[in-house]
PyMOL CGO cylinders between C-alpha atoms (Angstrom):
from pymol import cmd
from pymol.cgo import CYLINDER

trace = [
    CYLINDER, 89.44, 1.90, 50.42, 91.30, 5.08, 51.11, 0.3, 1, 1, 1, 1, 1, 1,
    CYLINDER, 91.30, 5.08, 51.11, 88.53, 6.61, 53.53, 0.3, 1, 1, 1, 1, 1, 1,
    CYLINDER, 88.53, 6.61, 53.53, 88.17, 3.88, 55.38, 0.3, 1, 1, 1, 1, 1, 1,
    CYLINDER, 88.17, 3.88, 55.38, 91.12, 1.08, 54.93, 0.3, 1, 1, 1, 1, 1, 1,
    CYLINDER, 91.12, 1.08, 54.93, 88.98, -1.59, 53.49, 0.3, 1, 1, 1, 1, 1, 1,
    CYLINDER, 88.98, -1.59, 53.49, 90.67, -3.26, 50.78, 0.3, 1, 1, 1, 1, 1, 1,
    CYLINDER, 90.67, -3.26, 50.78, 88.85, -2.91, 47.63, 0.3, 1, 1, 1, 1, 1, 1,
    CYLINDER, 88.85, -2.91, 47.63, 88.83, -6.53, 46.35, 0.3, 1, 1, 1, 1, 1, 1,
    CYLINDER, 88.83, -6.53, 46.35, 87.00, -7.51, 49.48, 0.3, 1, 1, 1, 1, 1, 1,
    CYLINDER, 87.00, -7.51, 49.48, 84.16, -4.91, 48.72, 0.3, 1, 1, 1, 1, 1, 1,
    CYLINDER, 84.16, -4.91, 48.72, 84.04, -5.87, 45.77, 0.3, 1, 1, 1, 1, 1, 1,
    CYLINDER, 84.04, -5.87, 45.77, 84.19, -9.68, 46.39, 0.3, 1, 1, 1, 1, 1, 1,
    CYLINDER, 84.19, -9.68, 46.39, 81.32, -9.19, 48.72, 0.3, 1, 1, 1, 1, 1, 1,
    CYLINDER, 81.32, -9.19, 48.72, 79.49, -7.39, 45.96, 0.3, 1, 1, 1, 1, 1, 1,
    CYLINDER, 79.49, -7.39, 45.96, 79.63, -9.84, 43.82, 0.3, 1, 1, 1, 1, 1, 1,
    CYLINDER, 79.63, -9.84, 43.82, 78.75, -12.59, 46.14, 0.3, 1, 1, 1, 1, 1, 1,
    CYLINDER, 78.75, -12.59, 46.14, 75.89, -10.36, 48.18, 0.3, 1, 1, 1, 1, 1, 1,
    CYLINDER, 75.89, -10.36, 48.18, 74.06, -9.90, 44.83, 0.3, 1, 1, 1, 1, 1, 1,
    CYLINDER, 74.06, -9.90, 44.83, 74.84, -12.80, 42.74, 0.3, 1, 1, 1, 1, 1, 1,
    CYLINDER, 74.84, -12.80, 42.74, 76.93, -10.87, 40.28, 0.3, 1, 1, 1, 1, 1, 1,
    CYLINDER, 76.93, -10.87, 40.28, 74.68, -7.74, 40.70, 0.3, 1, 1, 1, 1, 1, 1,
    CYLINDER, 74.68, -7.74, 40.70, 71.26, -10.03, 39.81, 0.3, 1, 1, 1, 1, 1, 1,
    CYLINDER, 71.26, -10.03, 39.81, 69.24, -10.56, 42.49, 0.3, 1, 1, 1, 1, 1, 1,
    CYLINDER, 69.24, -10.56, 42.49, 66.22, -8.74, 42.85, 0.3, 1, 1, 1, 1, 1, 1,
    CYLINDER, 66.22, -8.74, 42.85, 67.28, -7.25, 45.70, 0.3, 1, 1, 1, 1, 1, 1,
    CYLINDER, 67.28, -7.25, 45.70, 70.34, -5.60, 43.57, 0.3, 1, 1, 1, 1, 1, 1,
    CYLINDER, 70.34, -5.60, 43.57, 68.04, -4.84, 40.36, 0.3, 1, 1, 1, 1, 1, 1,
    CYLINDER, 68.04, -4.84, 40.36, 65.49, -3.26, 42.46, 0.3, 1, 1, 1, 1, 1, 1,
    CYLINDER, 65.49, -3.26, 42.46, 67.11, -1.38, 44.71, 0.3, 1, 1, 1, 1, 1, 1,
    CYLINDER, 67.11, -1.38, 44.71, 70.04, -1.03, 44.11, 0.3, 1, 1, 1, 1, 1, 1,
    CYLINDER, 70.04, -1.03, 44.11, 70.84, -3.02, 47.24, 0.3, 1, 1, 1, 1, 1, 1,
    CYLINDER, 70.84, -3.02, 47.24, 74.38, -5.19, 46.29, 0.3, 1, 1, 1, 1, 1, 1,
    CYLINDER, 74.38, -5.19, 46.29, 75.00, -5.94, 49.86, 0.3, 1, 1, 1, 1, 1, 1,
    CYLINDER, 75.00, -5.94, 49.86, 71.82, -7.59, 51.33, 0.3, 1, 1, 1, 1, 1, 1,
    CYLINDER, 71.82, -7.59, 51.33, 71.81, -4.43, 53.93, 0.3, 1, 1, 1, 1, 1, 1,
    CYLINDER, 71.81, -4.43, 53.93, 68.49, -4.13, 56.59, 0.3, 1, 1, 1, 1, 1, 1,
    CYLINDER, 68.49, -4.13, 56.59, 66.90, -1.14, 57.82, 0.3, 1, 1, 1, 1, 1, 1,
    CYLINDER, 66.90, -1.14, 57.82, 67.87, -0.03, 60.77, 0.3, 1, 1, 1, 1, 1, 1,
    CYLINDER, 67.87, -0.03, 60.77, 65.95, 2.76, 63.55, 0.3, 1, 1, 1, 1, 1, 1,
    CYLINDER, 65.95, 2.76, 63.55, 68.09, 5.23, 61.99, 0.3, 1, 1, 1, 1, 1, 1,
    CYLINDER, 68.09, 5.23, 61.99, 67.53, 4.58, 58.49, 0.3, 1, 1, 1, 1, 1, 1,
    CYLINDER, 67.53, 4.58, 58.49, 66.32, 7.13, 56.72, 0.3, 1, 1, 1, 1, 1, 1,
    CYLINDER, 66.32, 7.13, 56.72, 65.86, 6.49, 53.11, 0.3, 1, 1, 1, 1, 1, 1,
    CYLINDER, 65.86, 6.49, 53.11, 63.54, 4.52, 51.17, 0.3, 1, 1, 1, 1, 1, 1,
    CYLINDER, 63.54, 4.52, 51.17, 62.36, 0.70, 52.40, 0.3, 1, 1, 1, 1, 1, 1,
    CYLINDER, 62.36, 0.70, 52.40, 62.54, -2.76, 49.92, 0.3, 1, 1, 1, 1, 1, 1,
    CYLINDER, 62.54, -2.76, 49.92, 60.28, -5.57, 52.06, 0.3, 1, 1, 1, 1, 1, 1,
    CYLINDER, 60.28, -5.57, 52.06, 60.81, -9.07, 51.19, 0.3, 1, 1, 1, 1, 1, 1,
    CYLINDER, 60.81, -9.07, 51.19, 60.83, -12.82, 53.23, 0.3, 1, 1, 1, 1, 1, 1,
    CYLINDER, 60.83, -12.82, 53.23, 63.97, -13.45, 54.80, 0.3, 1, 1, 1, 1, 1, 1,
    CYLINDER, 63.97, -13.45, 54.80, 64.61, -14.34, 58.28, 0.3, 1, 1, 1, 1, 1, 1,
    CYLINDER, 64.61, -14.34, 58.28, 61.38, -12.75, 58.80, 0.3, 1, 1, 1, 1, 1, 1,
    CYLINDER, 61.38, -12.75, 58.80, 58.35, -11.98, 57.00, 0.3, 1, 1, 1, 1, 1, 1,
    CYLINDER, 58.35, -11.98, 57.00, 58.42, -8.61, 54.98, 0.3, 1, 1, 1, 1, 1, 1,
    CYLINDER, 58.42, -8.61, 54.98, 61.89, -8.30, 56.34, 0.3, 1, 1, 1, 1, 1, 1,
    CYLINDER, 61.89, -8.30, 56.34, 63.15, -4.44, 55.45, 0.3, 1, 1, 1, 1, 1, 1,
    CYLINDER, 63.15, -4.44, 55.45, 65.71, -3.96, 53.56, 0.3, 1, 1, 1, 1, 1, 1,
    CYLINDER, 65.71, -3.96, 53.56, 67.50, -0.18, 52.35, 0.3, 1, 1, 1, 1, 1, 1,
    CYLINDER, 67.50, -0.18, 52.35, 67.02, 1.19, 48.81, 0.3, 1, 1, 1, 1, 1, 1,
    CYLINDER, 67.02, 1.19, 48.81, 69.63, 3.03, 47.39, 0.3, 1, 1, 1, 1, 1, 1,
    CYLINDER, 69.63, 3.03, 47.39, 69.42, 5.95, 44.11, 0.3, 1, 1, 1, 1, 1, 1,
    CYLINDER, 69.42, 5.95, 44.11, 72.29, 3.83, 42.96, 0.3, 1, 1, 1, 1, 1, 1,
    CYLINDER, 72.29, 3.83, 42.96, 74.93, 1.05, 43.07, 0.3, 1, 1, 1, 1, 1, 1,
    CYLINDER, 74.93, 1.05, 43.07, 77.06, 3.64, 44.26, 0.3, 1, 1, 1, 1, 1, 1,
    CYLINDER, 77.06, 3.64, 44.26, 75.12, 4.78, 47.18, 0.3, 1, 1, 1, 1, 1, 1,
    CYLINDER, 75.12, 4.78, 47.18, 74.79, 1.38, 48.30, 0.3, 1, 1, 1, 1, 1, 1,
    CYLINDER, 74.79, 1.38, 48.30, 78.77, 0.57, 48.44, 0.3, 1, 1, 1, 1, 1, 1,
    CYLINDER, 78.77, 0.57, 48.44, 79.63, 3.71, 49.81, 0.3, 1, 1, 1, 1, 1, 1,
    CYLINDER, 79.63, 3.71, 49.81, 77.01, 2.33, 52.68, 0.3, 1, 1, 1, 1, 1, 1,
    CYLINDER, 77.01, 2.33, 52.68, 78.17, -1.17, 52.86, 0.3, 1, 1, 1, 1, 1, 1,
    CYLINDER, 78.17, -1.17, 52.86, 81.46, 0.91, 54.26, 0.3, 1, 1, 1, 1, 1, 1,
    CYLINDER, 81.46, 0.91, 54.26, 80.10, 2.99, 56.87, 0.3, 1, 1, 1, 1, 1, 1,
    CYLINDER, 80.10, 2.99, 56.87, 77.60, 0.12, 58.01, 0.3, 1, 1, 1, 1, 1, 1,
    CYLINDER, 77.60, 0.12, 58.01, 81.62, -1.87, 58.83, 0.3, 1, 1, 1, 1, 1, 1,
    CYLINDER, 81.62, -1.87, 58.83, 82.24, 1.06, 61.35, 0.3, 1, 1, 1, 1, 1, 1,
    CYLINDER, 82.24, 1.06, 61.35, 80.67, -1.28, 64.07, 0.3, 1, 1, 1, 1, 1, 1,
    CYLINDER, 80.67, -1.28, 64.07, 82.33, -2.19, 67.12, 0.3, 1, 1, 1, 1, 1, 1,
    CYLINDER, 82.33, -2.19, 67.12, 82.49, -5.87, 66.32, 0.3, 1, 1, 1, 1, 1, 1,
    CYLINDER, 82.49, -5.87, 66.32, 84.46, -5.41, 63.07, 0.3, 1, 1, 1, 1, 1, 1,
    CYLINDER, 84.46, -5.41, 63.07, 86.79, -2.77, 64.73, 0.3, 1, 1, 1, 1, 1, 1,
    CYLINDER, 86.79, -2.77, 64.73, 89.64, -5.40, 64.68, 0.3, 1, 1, 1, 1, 1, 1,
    CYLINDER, 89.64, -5.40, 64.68, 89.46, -5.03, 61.13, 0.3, 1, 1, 1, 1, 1, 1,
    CYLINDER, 89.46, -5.03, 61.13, 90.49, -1.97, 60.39, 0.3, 1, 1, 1, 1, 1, 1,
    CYLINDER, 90.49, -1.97, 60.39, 93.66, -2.57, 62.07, 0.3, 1, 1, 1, 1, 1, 1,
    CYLINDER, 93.66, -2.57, 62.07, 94.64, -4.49, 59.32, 0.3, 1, 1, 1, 1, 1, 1,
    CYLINDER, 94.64, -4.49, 59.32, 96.90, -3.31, 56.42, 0.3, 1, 1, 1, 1, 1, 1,
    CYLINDER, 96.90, -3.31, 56.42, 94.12, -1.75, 54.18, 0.3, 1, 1, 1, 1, 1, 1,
    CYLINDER, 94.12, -1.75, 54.18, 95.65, -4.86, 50.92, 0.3, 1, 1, 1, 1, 1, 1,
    CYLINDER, 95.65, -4.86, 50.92, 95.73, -7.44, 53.18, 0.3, 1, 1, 1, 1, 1, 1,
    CYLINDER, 95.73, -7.44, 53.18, 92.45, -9.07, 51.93, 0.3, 1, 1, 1, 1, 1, 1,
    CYLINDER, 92.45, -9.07, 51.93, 93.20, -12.76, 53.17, 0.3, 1, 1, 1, 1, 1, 1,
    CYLINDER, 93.20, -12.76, 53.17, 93.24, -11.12, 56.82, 0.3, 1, 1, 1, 1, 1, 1,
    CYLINDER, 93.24, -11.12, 56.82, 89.68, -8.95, 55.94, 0.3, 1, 1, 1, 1, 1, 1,
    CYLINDER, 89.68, -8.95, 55.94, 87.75, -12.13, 54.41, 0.3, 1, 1, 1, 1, 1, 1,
    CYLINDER, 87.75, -12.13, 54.41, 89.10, -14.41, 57.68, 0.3, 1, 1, 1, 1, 1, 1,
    CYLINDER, 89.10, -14.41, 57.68, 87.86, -11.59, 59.81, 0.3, 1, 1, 1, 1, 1, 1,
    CYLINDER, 87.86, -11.59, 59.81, 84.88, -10.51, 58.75, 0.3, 1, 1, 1, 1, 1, 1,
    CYLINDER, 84.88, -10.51, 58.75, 83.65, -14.46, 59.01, 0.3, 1, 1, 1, 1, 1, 1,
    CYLINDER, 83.65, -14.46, 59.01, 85.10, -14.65, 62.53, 0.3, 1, 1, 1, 1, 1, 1,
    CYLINDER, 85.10, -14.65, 62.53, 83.77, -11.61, 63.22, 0.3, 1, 1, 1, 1, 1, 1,
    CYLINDER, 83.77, -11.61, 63.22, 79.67, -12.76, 62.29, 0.3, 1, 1, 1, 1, 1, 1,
    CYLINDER, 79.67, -12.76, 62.29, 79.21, -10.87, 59.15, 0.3, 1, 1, 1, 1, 1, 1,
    CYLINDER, 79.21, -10.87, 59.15, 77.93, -14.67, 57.29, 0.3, 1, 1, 1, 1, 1, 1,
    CYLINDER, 77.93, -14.67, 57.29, 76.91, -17.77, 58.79, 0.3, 1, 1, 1, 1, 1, 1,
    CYLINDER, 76.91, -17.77, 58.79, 78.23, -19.67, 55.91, 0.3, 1, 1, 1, 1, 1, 1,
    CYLINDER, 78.23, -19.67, 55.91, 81.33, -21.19, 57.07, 0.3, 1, 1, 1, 1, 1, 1,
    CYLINDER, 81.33, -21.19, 57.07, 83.05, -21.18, 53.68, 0.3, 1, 1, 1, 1, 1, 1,
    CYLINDER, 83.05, -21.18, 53.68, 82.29, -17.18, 53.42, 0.3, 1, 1, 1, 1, 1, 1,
    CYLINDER, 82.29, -17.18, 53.42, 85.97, -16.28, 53.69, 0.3, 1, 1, 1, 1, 1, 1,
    CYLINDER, 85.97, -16.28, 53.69, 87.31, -18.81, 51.23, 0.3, 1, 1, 1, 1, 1, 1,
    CYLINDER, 87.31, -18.81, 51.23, 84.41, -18.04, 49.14, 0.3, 1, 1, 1, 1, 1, 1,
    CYLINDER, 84.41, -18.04, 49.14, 85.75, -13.71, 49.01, 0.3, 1, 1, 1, 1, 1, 1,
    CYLINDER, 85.75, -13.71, 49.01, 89.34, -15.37, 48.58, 0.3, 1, 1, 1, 1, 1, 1,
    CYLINDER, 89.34, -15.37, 48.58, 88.07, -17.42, 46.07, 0.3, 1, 1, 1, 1, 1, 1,
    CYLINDER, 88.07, -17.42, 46.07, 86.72, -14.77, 43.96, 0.3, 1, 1, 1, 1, 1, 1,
    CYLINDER, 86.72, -14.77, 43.96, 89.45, -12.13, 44.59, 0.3, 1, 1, 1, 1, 1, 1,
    CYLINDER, 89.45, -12.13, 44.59, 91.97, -14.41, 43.21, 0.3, 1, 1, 1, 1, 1, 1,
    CYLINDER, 91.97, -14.41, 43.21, 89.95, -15.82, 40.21, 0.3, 1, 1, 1, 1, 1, 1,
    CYLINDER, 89.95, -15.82, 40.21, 89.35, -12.62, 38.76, 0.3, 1, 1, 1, 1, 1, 1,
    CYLINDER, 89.35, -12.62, 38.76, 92.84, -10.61, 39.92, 0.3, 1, 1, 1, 1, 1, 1,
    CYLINDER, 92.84, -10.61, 39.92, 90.65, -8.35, 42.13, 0.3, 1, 1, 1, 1, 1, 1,
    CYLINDER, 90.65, -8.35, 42.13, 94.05, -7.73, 44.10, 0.3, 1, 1, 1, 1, 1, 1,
    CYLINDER, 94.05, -7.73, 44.10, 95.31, -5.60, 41.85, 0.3, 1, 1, 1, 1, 1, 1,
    CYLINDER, 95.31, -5.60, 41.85, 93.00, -2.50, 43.07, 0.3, 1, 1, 1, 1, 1, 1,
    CYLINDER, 93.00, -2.50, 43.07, 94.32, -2.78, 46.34, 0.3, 1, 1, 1, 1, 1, 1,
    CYLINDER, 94.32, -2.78, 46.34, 96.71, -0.37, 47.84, 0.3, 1, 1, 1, 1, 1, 1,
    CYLINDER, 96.71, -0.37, 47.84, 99.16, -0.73, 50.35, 0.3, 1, 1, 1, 1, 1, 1,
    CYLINDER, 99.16, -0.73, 50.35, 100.05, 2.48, 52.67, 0.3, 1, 1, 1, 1, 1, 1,
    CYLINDER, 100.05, 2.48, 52.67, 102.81, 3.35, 54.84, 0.3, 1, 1, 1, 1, 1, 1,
    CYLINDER, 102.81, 3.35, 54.84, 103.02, 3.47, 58.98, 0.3, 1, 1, 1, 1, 1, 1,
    CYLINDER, 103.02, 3.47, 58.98, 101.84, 7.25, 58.93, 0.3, 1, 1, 1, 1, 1, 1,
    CYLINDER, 101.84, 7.25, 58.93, 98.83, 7.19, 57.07, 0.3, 1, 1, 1, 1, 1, 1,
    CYLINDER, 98.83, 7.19, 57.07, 98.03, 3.50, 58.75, 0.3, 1, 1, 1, 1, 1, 1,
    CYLINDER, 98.03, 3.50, 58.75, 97.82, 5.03, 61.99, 0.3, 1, 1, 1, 1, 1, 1,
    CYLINDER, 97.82, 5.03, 61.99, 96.33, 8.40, 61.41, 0.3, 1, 1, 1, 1, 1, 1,
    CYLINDER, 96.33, 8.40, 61.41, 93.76, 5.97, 59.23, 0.3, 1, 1, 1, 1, 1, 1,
    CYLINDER, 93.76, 5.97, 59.23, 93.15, 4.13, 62.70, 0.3, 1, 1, 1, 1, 1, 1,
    CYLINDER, 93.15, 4.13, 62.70, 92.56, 6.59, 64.61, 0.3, 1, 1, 1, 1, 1, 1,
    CYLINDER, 92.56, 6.59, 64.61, 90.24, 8.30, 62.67, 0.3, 1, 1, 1, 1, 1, 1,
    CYLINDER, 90.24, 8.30, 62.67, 88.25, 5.41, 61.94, 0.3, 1, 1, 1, 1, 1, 1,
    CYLINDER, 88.25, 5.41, 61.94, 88.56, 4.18, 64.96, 0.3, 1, 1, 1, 1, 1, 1,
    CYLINDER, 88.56, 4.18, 64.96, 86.90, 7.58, 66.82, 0.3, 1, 1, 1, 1, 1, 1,
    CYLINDER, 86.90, 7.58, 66.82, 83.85, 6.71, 63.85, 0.3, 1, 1, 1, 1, 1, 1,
    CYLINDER, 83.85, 6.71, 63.85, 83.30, 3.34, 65.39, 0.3, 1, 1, 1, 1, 1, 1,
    CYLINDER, 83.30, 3.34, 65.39, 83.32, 4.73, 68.96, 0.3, 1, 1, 1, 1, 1, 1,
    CYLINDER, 83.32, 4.73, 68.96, 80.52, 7.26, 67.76, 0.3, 1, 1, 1, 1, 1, 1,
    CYLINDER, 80.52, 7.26, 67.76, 78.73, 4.79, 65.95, 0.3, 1, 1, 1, 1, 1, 1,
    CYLINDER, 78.73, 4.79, 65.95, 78.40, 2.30, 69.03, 0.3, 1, 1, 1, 1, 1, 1,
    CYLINDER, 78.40, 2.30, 69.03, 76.46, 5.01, 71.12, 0.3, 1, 1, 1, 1, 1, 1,
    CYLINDER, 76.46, 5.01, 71.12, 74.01, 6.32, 68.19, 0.3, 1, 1, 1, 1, 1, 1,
    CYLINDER, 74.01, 6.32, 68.19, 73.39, 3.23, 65.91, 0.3, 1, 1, 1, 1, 1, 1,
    CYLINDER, 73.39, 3.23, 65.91, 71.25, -0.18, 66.85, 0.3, 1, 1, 1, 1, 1, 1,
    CYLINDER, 71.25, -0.18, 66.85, 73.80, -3.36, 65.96, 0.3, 1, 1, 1, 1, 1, 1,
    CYLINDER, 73.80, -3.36, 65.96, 70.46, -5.31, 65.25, 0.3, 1, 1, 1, 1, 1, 1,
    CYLINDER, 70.46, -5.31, 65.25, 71.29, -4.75, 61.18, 0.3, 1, 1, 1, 1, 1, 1,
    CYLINDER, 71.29, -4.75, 61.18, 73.70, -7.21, 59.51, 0.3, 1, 1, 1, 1, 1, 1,
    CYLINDER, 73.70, -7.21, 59.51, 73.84, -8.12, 55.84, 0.3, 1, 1, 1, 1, 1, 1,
    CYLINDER, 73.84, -8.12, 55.84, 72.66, -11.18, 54.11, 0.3, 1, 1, 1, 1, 1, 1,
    CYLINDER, 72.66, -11.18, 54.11, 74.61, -14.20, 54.65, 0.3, 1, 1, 1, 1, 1, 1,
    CYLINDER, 74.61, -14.20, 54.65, 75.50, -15.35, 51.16, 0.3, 1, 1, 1, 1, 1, 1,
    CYLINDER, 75.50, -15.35, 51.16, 74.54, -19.17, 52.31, 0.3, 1, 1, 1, 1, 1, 1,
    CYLINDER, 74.54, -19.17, 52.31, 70.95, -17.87, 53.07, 0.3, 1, 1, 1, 1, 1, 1,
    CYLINDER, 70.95, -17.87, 53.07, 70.86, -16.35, 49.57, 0.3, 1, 1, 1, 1, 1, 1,
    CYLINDER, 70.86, -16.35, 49.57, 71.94, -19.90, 47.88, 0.3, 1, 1, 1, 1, 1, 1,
    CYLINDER, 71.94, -19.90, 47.88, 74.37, -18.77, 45.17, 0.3, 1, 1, 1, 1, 1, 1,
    CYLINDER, 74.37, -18.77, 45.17, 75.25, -21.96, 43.32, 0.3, 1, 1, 1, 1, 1, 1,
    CYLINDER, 75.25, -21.96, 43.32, 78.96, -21.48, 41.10, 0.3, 1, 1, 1, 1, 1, 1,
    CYLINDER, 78.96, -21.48, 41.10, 78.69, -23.65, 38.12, 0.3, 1, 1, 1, 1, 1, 1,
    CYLINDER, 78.69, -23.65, 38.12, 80.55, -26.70, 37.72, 0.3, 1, 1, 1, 1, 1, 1,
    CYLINDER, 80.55, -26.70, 37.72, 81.92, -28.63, 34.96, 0.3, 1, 1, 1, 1, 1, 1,
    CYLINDER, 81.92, -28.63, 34.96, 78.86, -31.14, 33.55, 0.3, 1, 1, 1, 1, 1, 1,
    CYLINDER, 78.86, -31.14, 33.55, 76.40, -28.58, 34.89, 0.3, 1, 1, 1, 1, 1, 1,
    CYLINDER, 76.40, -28.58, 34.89, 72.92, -27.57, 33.34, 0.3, 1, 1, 1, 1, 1, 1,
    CYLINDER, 72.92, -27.57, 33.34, 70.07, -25.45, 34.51, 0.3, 1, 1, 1, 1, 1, 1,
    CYLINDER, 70.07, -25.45, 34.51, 67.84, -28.39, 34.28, 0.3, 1, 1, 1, 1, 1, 1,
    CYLINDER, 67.84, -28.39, 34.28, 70.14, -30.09, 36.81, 0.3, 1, 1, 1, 1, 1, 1,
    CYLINDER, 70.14, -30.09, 36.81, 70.72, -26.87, 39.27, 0.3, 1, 1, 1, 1, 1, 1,
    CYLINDER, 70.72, -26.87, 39.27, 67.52, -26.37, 39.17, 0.3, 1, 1, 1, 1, 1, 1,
    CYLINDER, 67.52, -26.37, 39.17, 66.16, -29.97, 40.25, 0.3, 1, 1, 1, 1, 1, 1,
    CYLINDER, 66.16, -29.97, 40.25, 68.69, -29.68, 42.88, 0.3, 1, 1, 1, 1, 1, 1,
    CYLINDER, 68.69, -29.68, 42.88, 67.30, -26.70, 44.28, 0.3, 1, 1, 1, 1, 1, 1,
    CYLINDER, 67.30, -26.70, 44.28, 63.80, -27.56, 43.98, 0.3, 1, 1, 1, 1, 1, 1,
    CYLINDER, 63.80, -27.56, 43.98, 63.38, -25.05, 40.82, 0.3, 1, 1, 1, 1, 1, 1,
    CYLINDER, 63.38, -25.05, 40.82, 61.62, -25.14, 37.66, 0.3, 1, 1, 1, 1, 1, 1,
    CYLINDER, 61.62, -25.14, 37.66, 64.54, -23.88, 34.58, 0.3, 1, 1, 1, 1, 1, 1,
    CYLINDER, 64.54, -23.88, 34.58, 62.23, -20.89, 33.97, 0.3, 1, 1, 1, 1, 1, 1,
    CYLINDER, 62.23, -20.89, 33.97, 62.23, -20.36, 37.59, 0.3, 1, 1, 1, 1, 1, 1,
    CYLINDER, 62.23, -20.36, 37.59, 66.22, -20.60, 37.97, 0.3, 1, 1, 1, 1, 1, 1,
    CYLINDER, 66.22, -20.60, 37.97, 66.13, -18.77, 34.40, 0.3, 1, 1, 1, 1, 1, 1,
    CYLINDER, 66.13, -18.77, 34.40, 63.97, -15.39, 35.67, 0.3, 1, 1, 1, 1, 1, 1,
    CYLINDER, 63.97, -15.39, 35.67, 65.94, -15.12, 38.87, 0.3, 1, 1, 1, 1, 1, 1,
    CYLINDER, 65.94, -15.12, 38.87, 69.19, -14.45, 37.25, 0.3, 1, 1, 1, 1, 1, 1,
    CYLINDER, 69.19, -14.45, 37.25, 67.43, -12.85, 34.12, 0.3, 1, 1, 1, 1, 1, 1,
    CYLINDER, 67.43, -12.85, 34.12, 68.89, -15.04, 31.90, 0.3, 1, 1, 1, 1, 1, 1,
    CYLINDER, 68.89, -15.04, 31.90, 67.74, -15.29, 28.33, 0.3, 1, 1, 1, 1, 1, 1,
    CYLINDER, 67.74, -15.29, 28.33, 68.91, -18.55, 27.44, 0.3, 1, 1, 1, 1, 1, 1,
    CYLINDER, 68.91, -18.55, 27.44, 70.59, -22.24, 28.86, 0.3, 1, 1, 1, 1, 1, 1,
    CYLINDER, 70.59, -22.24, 28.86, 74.07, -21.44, 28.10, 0.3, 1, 1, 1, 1, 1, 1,
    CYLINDER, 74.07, -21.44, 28.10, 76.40, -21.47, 31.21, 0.3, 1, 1, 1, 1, 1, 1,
    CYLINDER, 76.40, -21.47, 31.21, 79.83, -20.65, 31.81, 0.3, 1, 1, 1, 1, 1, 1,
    CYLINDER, 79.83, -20.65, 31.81, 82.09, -22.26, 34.25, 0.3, 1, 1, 1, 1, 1, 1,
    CYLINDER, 82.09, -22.26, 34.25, 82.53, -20.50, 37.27, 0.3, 1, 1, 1, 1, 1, 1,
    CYLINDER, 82.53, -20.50, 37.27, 79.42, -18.60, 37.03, 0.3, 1, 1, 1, 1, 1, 1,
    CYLINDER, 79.42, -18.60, 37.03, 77.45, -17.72, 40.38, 0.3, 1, 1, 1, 1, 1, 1,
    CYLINDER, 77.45, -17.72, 40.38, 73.48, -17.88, 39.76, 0.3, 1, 1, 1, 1, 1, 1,
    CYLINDER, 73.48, -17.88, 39.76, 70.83, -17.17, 42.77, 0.3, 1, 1, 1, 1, 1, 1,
    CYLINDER, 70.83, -17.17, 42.77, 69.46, -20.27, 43.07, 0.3, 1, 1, 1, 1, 1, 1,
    CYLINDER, 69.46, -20.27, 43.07, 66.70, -19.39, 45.74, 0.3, 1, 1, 1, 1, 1, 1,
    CYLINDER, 66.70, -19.39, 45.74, 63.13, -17.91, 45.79, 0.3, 1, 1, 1, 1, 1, 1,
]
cmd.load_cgo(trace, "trace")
């Protein structure tokens, strides 16, 4: 948030979201909470699974860390420029743009982030700044999306959360009915969010896809 402006409820948000609460494999197996794809340029270590393709690639981080500290440089694109030229709390304006801007196809993304943020008070680790260190915080990130556009293929984007299916439980729920709707057996529904028994909580997300 204070390298690069992005409020930290919306990384967060998208964390939780990207990964289903940090339990999809992609998240338990390499440390991947953001659905990120290799790229030309990618350098570390490769995670293949079906997506939009077959044996789609997809990064592998050392650690949870790692992988937020990428999901931030992999923003400094030139279609999410606009972004950082928001006030670095303002997460209503981030979630709005970053749908608008083609980072999801699901058209409820930004309410989703909102959503979230609110629910659990995520807010309150944002900071605001003043004019000075907004524009000297433009300009420098600004100059790293120029760079970026000249070395760095755009053909990476993250995993839409609607392709990952996260279903949030609703009152009158059970995992016998969430997983009939989504064409699951319970164990099935049960092993992808490595849960240990039927109890659900309001609220919760759970990956409800293959």
């Amino acid at each position: 948030m204070n390298s690069y402006g992005i409020p930290a409820s919306i990384t967060l948000a998208q964390g939780l979201l990207e990964s289903a609460n940090g339990n999809s494999p992609l998240a338990r197996e390499a440390n991947n909470h953001f659905g990120i794809k290799c790229t030309s340029d990618w350098k570390g270590g490769s995670f293949f699974k079906d997506d939009d393709a077959i044996d789609d690639c997809f990064r592998v981080y050392h650690s949870a860390e790692d992988s937020f500290r990428d999901h931030s440089e992999f923003l400094l694109r030139k279609r999410y420029a606009a972004l950082f030229e928001l006030d670095k709390d303002d997460y209503i304006g981030w979630a709005k743009g970053l749908k608008q801007a083609g980072y999801a196809t699901n058209p409820r993304y930004a309410q989703l982030l909102i959503d979230l943020i609110e629910r659990y008070g995520l807010y309150t680790y944002d900071r605001g700044e003043k004019a000075p260190e907004k524009i000297y915080r433009e300009e420098r990130v600004m100059t790293e999306i120029a760079e970026n556009t000249t070395k760095e293929p755009e053909q990476a984007t993250a995993k839409p959360p609607l392709q990952m299916n996260i279903h949030e439980v609703k009152q009158g729920d059970t995992l016998f009915s969430i997983s009939k709707r989504y064409n699951l057996t319970t164990e099935e529904l049960k092993n992808l969010n490595s849960l240990k028994d039927d109890d659900l909580v309001l609220g919760q997300l759970l990956l409800v896809s293959k």
